[in-house]
The first five atom37 places (N, CA, C, CB, O) and aatype in JSON, in Angstrom:
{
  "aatype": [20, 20, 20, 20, 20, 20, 20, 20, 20, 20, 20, 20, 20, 20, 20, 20, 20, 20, 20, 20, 20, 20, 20, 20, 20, 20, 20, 20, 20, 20, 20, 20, 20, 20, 20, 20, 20, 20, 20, 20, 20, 20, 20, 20, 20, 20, 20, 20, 20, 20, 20, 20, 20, 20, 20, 20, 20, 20, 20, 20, 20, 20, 20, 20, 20, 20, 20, 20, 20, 20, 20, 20, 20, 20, 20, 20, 20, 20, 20, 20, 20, 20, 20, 20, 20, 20, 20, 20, 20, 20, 20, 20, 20, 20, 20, 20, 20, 20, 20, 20, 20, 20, 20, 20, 20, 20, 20, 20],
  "atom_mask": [
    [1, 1, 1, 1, 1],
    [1, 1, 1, 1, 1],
    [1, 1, 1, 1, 1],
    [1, 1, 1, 1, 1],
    [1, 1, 1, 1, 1],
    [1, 1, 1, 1, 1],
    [1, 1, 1, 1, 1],
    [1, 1, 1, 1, 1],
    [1, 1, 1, 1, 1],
    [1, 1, 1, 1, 1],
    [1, 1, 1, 1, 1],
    [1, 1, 1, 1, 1],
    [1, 1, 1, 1, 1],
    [1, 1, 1, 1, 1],
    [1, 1, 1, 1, 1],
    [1, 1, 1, 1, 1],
    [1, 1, 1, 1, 1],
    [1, 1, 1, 1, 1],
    [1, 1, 1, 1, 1],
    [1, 1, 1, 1, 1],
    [1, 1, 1, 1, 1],
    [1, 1, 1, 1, 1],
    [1, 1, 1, 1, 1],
    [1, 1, 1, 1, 1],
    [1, 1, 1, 1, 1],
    [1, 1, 1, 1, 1],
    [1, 1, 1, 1, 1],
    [1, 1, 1, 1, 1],
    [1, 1, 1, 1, 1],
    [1, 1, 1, 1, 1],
    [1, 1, 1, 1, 1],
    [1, 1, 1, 1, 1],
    [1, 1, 1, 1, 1],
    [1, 1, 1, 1, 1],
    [1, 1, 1, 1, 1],
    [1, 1, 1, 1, 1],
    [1, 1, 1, 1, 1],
    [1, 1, 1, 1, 1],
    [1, 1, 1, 1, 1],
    [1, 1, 1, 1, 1],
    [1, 1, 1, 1, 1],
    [1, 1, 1, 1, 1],
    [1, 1, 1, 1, 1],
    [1, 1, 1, 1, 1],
    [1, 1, 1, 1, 1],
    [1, 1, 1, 1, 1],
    [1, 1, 1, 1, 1],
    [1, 1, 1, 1, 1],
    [1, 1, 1, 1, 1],
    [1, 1, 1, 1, 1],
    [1, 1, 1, 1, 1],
    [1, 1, 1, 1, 1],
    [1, 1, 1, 1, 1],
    [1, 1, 1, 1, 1],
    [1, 1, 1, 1, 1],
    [1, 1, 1, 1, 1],
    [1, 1, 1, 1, 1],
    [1, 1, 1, 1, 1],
    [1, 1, 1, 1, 1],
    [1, 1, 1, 1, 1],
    [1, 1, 1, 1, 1],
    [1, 1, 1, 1, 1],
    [1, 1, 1, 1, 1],
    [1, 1, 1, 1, 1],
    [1, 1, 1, 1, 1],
    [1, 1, 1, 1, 1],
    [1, 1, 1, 1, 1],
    [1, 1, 1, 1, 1],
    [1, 1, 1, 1, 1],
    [1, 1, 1, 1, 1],
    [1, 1, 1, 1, 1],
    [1, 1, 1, 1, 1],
    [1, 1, 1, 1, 1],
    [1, 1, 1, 1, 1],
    [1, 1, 1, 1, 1],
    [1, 1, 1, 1, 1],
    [1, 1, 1, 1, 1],
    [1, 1, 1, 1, 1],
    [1, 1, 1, 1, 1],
    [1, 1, 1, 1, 1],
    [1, 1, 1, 1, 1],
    [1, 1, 1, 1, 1],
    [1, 1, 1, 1, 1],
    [1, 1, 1, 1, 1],
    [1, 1, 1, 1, 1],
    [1, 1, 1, 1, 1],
    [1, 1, 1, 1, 1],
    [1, 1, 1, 1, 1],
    [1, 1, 1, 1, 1],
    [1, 1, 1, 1, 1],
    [1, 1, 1, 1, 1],
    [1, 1, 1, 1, 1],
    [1, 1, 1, 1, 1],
    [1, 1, 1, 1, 1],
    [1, 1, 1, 1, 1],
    [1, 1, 1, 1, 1],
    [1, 1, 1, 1, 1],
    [1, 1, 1, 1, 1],
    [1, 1, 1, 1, 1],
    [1, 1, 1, 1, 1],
    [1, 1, 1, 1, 1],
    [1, 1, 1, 1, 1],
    [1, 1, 1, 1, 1],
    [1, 1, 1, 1, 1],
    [1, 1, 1, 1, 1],
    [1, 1, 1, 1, 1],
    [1, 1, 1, 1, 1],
    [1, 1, 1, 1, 1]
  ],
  "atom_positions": [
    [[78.78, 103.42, 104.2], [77.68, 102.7, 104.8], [77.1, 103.57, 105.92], [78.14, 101.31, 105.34], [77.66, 103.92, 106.96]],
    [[76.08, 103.8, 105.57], [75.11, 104.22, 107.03], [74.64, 103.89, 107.5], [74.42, 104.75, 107.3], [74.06, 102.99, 106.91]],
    [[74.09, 104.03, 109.33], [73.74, 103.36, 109.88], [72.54, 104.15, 110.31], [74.62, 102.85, 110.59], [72.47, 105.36, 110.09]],
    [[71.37, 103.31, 111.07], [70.4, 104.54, 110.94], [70.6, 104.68, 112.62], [68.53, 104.24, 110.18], [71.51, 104.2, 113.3]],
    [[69.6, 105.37, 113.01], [69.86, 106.1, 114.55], [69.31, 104.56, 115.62], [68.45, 108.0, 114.84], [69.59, 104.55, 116.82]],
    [[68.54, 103.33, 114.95], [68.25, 102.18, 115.94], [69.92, 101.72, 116.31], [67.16, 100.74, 115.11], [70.56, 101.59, 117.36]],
    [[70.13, 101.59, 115.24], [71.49, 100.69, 115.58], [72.11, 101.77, 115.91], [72.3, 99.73, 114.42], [73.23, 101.36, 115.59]],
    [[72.27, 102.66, 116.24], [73.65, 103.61, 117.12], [72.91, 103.52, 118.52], [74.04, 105.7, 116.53], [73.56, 102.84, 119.3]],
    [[71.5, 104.11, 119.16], [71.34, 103.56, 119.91], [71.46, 102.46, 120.81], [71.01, 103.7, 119.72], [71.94, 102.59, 121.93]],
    [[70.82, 100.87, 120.14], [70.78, 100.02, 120.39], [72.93, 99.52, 120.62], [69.62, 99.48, 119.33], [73.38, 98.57, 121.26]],
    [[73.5, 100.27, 120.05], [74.73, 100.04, 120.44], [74.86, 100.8, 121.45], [75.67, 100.2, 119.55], [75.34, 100.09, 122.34]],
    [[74.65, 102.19, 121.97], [74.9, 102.69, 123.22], [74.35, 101.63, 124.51], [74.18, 104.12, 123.21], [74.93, 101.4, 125.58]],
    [[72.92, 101.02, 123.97], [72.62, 100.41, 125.21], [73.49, 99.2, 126.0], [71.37, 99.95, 124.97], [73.78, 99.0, 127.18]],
    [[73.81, 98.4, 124.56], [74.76, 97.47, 124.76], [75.59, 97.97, 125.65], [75.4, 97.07, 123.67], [75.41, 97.8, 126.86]],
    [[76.69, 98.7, 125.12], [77.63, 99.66, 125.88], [77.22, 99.7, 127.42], [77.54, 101.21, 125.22], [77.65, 98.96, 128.3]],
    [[76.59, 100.41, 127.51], [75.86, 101.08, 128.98], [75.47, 99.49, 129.49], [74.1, 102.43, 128.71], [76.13, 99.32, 130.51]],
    [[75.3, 99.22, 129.42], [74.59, 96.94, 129.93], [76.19, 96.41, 130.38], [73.77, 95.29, 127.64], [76.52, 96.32, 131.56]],
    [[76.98, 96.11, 129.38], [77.89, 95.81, 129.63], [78.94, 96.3, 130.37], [78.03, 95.62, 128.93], [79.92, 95.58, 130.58]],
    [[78.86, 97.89, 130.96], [79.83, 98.43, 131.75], [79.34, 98.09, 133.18], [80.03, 99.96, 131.48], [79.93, 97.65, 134.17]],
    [[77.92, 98.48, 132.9], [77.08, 98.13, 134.22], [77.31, 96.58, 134.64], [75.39, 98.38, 133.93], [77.54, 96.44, 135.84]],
    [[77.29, 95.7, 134.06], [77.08, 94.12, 134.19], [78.78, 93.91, 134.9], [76.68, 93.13, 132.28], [79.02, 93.26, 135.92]],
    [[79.56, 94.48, 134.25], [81.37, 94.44, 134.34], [81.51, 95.03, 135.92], [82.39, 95.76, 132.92], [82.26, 94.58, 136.79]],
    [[80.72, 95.99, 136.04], [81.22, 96.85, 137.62], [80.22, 96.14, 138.45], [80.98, 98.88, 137.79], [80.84, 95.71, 139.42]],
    [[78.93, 95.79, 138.53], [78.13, 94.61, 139.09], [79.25, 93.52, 139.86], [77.25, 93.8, 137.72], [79.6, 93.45, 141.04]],
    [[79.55, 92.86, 138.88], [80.09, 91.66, 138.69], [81.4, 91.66, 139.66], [80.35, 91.43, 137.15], [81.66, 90.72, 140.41]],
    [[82.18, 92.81, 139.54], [83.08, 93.22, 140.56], [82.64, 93.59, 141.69], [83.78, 94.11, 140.23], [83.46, 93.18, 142.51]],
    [[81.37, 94.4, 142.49], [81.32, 94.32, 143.8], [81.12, 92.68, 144.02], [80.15, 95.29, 144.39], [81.76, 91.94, 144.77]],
    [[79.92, 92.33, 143.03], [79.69, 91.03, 143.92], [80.59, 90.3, 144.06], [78.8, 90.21, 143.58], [80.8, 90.02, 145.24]],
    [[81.49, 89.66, 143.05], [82.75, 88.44, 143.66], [83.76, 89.15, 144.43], [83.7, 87.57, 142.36], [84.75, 88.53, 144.82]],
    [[83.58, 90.63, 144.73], [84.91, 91.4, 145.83], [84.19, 90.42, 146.8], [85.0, 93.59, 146.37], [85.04, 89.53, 146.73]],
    [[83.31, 89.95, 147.61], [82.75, 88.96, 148.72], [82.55, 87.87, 148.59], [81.77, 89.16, 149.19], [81.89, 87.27, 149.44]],
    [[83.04, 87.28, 147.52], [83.09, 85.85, 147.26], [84.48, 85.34, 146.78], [82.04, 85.52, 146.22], [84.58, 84.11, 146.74]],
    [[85.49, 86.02, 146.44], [86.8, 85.39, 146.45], [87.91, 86.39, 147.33], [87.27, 85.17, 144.81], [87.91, 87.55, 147.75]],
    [[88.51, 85.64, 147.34], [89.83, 86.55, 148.37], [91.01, 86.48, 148.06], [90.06, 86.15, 149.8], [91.31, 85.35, 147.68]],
    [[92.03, 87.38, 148.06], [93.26, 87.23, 146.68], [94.24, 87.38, 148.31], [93.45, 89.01, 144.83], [94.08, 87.96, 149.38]],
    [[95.17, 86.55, 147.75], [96.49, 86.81, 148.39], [97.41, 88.31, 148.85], [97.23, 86.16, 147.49], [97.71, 88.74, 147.74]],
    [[97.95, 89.23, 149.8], [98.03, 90.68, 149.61], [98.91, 90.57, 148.55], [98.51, 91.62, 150.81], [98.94, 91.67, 148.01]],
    [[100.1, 89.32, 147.62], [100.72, 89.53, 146.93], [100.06, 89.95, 145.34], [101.44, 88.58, 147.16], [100.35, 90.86, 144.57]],
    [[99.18, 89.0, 145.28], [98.13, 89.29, 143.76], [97.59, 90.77, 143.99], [96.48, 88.05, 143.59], [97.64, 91.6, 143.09]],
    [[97.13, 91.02, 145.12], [96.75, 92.19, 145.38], [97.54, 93.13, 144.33], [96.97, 92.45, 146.84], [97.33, 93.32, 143.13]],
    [[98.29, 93.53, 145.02], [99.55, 94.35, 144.67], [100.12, 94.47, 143.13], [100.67, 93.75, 145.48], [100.49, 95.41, 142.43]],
    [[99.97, 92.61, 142.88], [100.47, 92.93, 141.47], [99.67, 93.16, 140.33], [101.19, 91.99, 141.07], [100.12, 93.54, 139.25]],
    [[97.74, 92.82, 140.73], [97.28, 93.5, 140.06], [96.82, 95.41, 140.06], [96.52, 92.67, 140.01], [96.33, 96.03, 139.11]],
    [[97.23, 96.0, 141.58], [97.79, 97.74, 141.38], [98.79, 97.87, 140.55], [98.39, 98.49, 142.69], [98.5, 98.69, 139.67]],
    [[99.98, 97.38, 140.42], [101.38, 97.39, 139.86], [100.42, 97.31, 138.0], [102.72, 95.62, 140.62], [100.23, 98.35, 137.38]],
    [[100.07, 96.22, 137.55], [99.71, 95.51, 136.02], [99.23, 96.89, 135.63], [98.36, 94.01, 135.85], [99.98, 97.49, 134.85]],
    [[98.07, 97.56, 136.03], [97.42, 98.52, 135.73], [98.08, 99.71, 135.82], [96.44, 98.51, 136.34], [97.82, 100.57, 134.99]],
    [[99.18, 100.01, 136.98], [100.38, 101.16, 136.36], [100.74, 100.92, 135.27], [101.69, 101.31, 137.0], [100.48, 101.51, 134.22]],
    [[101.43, 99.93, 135.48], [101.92, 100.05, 134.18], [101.46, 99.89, 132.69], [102.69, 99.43, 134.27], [102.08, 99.93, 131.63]],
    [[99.97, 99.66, 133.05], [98.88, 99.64, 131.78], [98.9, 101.22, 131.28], [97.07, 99.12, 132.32], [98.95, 101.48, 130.08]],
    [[98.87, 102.1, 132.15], [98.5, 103.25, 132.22], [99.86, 103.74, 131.72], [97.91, 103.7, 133.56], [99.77, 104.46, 130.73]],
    [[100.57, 103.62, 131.97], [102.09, 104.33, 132.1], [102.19, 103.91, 130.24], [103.64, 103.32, 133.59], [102.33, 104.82, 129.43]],
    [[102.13, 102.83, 129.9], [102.12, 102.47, 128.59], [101.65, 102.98, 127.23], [101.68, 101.65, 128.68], [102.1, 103.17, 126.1]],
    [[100.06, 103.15, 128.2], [99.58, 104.08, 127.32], [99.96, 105.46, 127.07], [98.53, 104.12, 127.54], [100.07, 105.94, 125.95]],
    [[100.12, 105.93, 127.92], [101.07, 107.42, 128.2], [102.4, 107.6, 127.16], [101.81, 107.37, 129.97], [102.6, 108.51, 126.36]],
    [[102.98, 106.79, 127.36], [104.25, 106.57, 126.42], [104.08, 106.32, 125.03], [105.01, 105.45, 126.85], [105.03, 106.68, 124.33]],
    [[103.11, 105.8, 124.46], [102.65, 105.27, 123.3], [101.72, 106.45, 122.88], [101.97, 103.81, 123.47], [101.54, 106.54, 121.67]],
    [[100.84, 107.74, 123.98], [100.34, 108.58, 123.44], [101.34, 109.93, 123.09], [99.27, 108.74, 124.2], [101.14, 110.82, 122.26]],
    [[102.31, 109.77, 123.88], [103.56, 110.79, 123.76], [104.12, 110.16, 122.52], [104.75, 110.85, 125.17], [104.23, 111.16, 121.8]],
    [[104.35, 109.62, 122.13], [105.43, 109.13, 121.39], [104.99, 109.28, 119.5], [105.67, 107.38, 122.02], [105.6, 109.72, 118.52]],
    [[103.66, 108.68, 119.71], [102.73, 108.47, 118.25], [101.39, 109.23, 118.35], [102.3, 106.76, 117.94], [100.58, 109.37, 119.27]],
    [[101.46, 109.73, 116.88], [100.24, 110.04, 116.66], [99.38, 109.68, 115.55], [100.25, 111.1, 116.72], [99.45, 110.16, 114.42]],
    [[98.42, 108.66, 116.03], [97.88, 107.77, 114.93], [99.2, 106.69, 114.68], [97.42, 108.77, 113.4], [99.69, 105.89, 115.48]],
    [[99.5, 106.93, 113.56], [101.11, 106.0, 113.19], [102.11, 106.54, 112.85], [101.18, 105.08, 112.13], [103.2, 106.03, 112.57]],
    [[101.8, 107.56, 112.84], [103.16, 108.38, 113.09], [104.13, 109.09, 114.12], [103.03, 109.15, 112.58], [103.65, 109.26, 115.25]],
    [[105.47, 109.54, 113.88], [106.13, 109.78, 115.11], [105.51, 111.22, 115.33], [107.85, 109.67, 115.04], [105.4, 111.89, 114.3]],
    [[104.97, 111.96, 116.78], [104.15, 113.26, 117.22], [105.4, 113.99, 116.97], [103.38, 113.41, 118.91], [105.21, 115.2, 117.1]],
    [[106.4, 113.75, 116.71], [107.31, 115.04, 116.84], [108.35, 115.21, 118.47], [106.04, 116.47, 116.74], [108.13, 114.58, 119.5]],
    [[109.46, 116.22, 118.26], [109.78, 116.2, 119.12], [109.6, 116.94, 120.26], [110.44, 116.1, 118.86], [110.06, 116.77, 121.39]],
    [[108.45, 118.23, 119.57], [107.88, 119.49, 120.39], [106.61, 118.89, 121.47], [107.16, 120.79, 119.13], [106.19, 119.4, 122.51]],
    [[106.23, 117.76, 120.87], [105.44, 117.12, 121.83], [105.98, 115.91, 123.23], [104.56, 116.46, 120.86], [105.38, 115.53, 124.24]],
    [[107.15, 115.63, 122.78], [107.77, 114.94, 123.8], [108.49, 116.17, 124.58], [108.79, 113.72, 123.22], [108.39, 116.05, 125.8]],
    [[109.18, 117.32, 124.17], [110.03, 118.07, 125.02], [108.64, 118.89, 126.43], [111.05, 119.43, 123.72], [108.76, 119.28, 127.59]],
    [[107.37, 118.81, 125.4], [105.9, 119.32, 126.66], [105.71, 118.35, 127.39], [104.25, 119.64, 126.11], [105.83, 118.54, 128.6]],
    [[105.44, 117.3, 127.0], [105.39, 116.01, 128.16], [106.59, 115.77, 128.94], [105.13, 114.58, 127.5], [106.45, 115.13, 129.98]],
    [[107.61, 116.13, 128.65], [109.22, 116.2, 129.84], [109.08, 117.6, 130.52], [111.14, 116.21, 128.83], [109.79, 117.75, 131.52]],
    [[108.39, 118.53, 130.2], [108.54, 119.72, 130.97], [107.66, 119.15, 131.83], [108.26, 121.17, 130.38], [108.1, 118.84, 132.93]],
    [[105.93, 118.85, 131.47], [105.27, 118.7, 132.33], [105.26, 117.78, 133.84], [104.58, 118.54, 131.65], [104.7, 117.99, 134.91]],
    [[106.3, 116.52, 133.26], [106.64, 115.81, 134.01], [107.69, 116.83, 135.33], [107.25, 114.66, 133.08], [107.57, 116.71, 136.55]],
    [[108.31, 117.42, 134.88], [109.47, 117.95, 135.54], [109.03, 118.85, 136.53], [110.41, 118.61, 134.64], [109.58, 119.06, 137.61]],
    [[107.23, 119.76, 135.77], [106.31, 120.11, 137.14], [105.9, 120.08, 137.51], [105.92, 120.46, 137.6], [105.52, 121.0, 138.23]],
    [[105.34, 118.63, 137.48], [104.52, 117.43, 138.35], [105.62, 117.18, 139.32], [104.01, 115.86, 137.43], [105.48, 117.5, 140.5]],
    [[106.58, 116.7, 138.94], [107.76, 115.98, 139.88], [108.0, 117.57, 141.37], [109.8, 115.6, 138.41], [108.06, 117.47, 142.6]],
    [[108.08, 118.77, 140.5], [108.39, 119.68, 141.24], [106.93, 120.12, 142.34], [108.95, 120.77, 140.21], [106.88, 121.0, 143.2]],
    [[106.06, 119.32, 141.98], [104.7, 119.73, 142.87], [103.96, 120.91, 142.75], [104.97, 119.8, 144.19], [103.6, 121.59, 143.71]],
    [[103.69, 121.19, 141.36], [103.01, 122.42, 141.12], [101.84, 122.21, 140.74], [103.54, 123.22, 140.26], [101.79, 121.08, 140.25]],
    [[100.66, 122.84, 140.73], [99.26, 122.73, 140.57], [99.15, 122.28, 139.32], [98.49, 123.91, 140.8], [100.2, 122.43, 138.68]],
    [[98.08, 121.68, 138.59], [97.49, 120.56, 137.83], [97.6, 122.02, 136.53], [95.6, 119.64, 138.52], [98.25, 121.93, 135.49]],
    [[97.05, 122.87, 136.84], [96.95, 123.92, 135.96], [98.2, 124.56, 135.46], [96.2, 124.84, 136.54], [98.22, 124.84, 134.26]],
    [[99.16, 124.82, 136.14], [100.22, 124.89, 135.95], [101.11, 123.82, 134.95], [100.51, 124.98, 137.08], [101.99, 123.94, 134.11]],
    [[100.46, 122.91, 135.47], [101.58, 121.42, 134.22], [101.31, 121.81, 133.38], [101.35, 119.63, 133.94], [102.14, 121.98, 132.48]],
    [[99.59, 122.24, 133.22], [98.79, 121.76, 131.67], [99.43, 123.43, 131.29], [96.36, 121.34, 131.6], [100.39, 123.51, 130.53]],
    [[98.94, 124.46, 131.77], [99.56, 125.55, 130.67], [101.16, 125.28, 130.83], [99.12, 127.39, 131.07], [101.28, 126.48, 131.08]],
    [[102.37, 124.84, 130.91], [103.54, 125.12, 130.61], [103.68, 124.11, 129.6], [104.47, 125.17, 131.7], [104.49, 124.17, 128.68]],
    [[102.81, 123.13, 129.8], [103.37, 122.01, 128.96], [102.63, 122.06, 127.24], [102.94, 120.42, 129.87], [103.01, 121.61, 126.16]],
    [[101.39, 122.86, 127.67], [100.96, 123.72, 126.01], [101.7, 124.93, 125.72], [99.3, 124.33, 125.9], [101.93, 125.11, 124.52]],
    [[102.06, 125.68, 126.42], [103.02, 127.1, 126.03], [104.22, 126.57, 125.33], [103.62, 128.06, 127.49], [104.58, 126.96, 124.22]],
    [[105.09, 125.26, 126.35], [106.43, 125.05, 125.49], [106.37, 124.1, 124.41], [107.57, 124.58, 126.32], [107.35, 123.86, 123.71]],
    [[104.63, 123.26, 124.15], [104.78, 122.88, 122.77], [104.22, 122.95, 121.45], [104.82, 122.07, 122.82], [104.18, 122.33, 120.39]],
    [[103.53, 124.66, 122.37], [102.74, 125.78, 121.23], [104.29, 126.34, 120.37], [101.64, 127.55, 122.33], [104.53, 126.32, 119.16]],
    [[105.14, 126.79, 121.48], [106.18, 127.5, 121.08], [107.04, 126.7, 120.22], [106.85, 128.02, 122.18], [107.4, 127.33, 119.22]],
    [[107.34, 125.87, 120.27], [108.11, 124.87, 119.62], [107.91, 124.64, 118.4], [108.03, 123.81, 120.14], [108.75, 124.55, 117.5]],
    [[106.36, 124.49, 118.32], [105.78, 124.08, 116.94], [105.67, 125.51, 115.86], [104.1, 123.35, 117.25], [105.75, 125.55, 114.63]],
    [[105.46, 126.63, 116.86], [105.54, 128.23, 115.93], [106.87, 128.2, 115.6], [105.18, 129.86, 116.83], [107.0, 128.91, 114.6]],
    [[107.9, 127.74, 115.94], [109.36, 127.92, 115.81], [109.64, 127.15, 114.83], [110.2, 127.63, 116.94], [110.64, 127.38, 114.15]],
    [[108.72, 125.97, 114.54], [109.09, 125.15, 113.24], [109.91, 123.7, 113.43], [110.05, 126.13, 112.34], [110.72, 123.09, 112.74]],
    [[109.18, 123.41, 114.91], [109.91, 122.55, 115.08], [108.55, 121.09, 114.61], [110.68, 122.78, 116.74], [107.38, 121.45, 114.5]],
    [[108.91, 119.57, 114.39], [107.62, 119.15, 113.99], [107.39, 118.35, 115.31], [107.51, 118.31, 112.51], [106.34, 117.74, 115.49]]
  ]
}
């Protein structure tokens, strides 16, 4: 089925309306309701761990299958030089070098 170029547009606009209308909608009721500092908190906390979830579920699978183990041993290095405080550039090339290498080695 094809779609012609109105309707891919007319779907971007949607898109673009509705992100806009969504972040709108959040300054204005930030001055019209007031949350407890506990809700506060547990909606920072919900969204870690939204994030953290996804992370785990992108390490883990790819599409529906298991990514392998050369891709979890790069995401544990990278973690290990994040944890150690090394530059952003640094995570990202060690954590593609050790699961470039892995995968040339034949690992899946």
């Amino acid at each position: 089925m094809k779609y012609s170029e109105s309707y891919i547009f007319v779907g971007i606009v949607v898109l673009a309306l509705g992100t806009y209308l969504i972040r709108y909608s959040g300054f204005y009721l930030a001055n019209r309701m007031t949350f407890k500092e506990h809700h506060k908190q547990l909606l920072a906390d919900s969204a870690c761990v939204l994030l953290f979830t996804l992370a785990v579920f992108n390490t883990l699978f790819s599409e529906a299958h298991f990514s392998g183990i050369s891709k979890i041993v790069g995401v544990a290095v990278a973690l290990i030089f994040a944890w150690k405080k090394y530059s952003l550039i640094m995570v990202i090339l060690a954590a593609m070098l050790i699961t470039a290498t892995l995968r040339y080695l034949g690992f899946p």
